[in-house]
C-alpha positions as MATLAB code, in Angstrom:
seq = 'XXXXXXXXXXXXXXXXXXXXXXXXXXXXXXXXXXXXXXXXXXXXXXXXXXXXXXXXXXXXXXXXXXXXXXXXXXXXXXXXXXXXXXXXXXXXXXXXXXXXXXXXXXXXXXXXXXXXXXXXXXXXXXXXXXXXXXXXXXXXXXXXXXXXXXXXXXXXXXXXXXXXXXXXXXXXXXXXXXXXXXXXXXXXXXXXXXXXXXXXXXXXXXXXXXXXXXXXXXXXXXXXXXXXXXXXXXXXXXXXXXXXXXXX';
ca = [
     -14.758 -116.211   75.860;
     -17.475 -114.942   73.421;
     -16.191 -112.232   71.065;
     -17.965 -109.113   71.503;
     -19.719 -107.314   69.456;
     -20.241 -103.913   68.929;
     -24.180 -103.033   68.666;
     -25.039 -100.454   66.270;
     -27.693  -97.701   67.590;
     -30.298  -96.295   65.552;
     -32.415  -93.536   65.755;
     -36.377  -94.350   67.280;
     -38.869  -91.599   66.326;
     -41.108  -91.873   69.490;
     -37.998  -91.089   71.809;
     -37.672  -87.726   69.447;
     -38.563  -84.484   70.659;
     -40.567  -83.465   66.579;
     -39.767  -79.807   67.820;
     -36.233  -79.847   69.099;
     -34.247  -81.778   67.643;
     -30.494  -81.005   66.826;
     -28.486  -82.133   63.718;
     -25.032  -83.261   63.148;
     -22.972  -81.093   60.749;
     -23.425  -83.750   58.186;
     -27.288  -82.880   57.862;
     -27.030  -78.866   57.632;
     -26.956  -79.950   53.343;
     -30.343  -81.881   53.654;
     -31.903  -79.481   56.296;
     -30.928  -76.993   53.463;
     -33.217  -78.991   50.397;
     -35.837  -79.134   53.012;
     -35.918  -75.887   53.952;
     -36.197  -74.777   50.534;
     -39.144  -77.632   49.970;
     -40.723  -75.951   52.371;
     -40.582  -72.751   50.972;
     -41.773  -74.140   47.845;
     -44.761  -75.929   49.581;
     -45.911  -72.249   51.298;
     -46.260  -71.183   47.781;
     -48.240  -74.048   46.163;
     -50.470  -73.779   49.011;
     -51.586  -69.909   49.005;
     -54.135  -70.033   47.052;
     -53.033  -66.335   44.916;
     -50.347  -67.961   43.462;
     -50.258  -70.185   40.051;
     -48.871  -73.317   41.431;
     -46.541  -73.443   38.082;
     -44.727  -70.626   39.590;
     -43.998  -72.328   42.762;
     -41.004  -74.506   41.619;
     -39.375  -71.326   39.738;
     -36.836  -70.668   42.782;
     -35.921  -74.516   42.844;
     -35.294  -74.678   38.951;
     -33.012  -71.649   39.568;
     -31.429  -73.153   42.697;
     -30.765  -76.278   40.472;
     -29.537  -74.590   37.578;
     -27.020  -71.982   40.289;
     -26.294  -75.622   41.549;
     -25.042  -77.346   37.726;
     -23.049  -74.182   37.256;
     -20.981  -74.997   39.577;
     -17.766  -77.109   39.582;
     -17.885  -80.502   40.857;
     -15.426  -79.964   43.691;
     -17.790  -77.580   45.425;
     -19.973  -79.764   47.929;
     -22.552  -76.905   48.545;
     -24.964  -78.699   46.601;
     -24.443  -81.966   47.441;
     -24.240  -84.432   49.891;
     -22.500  -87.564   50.115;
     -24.343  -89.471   47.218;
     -25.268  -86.600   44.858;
     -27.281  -83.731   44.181;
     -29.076  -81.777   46.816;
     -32.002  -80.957   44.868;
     -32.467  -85.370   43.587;
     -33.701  -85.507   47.230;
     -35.667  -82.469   47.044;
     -37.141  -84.141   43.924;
     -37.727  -87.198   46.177;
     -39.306  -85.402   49.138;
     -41.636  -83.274   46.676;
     -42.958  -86.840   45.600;
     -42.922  -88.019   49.512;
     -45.247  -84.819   50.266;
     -47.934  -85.853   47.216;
     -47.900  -88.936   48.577;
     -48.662  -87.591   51.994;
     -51.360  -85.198   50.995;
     -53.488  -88.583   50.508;
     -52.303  -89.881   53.717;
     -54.888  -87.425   54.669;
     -58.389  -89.566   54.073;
     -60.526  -89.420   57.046;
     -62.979  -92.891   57.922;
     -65.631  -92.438   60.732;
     -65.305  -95.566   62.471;
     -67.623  -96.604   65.614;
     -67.952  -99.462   67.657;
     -71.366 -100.432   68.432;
     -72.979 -101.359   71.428;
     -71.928 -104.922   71.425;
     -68.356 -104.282   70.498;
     -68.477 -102.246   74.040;
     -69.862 -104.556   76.088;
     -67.813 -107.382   74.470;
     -64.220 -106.133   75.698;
     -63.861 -105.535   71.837;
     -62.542 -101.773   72.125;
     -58.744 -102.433   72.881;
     -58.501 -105.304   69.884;
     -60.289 -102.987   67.214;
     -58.029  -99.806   68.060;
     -54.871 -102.245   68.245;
     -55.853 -103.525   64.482;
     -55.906  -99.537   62.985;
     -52.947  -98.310   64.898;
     -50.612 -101.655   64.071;
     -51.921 -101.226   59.886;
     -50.128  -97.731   60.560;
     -53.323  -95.518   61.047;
     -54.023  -92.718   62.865;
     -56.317  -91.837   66.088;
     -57.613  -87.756   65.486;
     -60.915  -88.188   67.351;
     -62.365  -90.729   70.395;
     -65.150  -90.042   72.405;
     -67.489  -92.825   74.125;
     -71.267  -91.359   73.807;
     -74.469  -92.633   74.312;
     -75.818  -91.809   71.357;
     -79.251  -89.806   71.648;
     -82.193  -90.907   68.845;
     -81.765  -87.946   66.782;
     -78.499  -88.531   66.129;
     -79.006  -91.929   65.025;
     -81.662  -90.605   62.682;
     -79.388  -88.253   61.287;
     -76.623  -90.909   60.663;
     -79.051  -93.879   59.310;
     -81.354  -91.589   57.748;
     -81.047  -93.442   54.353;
     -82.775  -96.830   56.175;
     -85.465  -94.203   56.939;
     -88.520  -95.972   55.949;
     -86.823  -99.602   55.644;
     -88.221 -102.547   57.953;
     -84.758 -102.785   59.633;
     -85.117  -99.031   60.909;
     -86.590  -99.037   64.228;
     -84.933 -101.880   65.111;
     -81.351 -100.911   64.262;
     -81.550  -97.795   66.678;
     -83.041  -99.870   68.878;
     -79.771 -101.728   68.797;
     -77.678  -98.973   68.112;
     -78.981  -97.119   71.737;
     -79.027  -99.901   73.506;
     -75.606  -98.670   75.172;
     -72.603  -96.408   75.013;
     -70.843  -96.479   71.332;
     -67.351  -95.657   70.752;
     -66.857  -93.135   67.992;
     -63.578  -92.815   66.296;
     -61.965  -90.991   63.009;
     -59.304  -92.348   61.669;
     -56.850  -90.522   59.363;
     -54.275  -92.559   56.989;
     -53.753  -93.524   52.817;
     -56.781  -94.960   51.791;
     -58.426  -95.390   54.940;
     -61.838  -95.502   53.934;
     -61.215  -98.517   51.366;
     -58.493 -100.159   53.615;
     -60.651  -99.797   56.818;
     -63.789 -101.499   55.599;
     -62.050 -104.523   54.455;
     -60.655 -104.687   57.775;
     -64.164 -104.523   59.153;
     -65.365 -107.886   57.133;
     -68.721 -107.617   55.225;
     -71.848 -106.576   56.483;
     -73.010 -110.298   57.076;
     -70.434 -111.651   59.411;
     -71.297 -114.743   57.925;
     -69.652 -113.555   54.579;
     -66.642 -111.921   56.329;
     -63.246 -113.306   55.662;
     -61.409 -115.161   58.694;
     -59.268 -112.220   60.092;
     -61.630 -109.335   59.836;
     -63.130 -107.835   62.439;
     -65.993 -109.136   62.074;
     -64.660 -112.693   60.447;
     -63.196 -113.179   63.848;
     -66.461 -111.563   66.258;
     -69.430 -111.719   65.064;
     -72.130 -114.151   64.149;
     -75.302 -112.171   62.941;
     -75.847 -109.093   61.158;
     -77.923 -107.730   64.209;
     -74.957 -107.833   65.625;
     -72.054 -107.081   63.739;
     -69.421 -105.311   66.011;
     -68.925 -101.889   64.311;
     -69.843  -99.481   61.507;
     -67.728  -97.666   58.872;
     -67.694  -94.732   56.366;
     -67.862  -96.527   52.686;
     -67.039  -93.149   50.642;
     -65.117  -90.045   51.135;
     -68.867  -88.297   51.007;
     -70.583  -90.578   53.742;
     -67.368  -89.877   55.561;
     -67.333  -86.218   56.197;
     -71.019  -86.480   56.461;
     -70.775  -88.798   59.563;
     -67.772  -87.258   60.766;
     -69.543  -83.981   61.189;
     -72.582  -85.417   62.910;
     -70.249  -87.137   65.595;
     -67.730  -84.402   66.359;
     -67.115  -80.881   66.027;
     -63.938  -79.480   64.756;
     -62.556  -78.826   68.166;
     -62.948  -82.309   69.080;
     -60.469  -83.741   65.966;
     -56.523  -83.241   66.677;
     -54.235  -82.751   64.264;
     -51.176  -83.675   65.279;
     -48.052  -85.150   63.778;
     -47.273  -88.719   63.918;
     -43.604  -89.660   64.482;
     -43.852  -93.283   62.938;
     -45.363  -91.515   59.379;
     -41.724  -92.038   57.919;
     -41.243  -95.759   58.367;
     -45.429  -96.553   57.387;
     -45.076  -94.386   53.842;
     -42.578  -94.125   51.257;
];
């Protein structure tokens, strides 16, 4: 008879309930250095205050906290100082502030009416980015001048929104670390010809007439697009459980 074996469980952050969730005794210490980075992150953040003075109650906590001797547990947890993972989770918000980019991403006519949709939106959300806006528009001519209003002028013009019209669009905004950068490369270059094996457009397209989908290339072009497509009401901000196991 096979041995059995016991099968550890872990913890999956989709089946979590972000808020109510309840914590063993063991994590009142570290729900303690959070709270307090959160206090500390309220004060950074209003705008009256000199962000220098915002990390003047944890330097005292941390002093309070040396003072005392090293029997007393209060500011510590199993492997050490309270306030090291405070340090760590101060360096884990910075790092999340960035996680913040915004891309405008759409798929163009021919991604639509391709069956291309579910493939592109499976390639952001598996690279660990996430969905704040979706809509499916036909997109009226001013628009499209608005958004290629730099070709203005340029023999391509007419044509492209021509092409562009010619059928419902899918416009997305993405929101992740480097984003912009990160999301064009997954897009391929602008001649599918030139795009690597891989890329959307690598794997898709053939012609630059039609090359599957459009993205922001800077953070300006960005919010400039992402305001033309959707108002404020129409982006969610909302918290995604899988953030801890896609960033440091």
């Amino acid at each position: 008879m096979l041995e059995s074996r016991k099968v550890k469980s872990y913890p999956y952050p989709a089946e979590m309930d972000p808020y109510l969730v309840y914590f063993s005794e063991e994590s009142e210490k570290i729900m303690f250095g959070l709270i307090v980075l959160l206090i500390t992150l309220t004060l950074i953040t209003h705008s009256c205050c000199d962000p220098s003075t915002a990390n003047v109650y944890v330097d005292e906590q941390q002093e309070q906290c040396s003072q005392q001797s090293n029997d007393d547990t209060s500011c510590t947890d199993g492997d050490g100082k309270i306030f090291d993972q405070l340090t760590s989770s101060n360096l884990h918000s910075e790092k999340m502030a960035d996680a913040n980019e915004r891309s405008f991403i759409m798929i163009k006519p021919d991604g639509v009416q391709r069956g291309l949709v579910g493939d592109i939106l499976r390639r952001f959300e598996q690279r660990g980015y996430k969905l704040v806006a979706l809509k499916m528009i036909q997109a009226p001519r001013a628009l499209l001048e608005s958004h290629y209003e730099e070709h203005k002028g340029k023999k391509f013009y007419e044509p492209l929104l021509s092409y562009i019209g010619s059928g419902p669009v899918v416009a997305m905004v993405w929101e992740g670390l480097n984003v912009i950068t990160v999301g064009r490369k997954m897009l391929g270059a602008t001649d599918p010809a030139k795009s690597e094996p891989g890329t959307i457009r690598g794997d898709y397209a053939i012609v630059t007439g039609r090359n599957i989908v459009h993205g922001s290339d800077s953070d300006k072009a960005a919010k400039r697009e992402i305001d033309l497509w959707f108002r404020p009401d129409e982006i969610a901000n909302w918290p995604h459980t899988a953030e801890r196991w896609i960033y440091e």
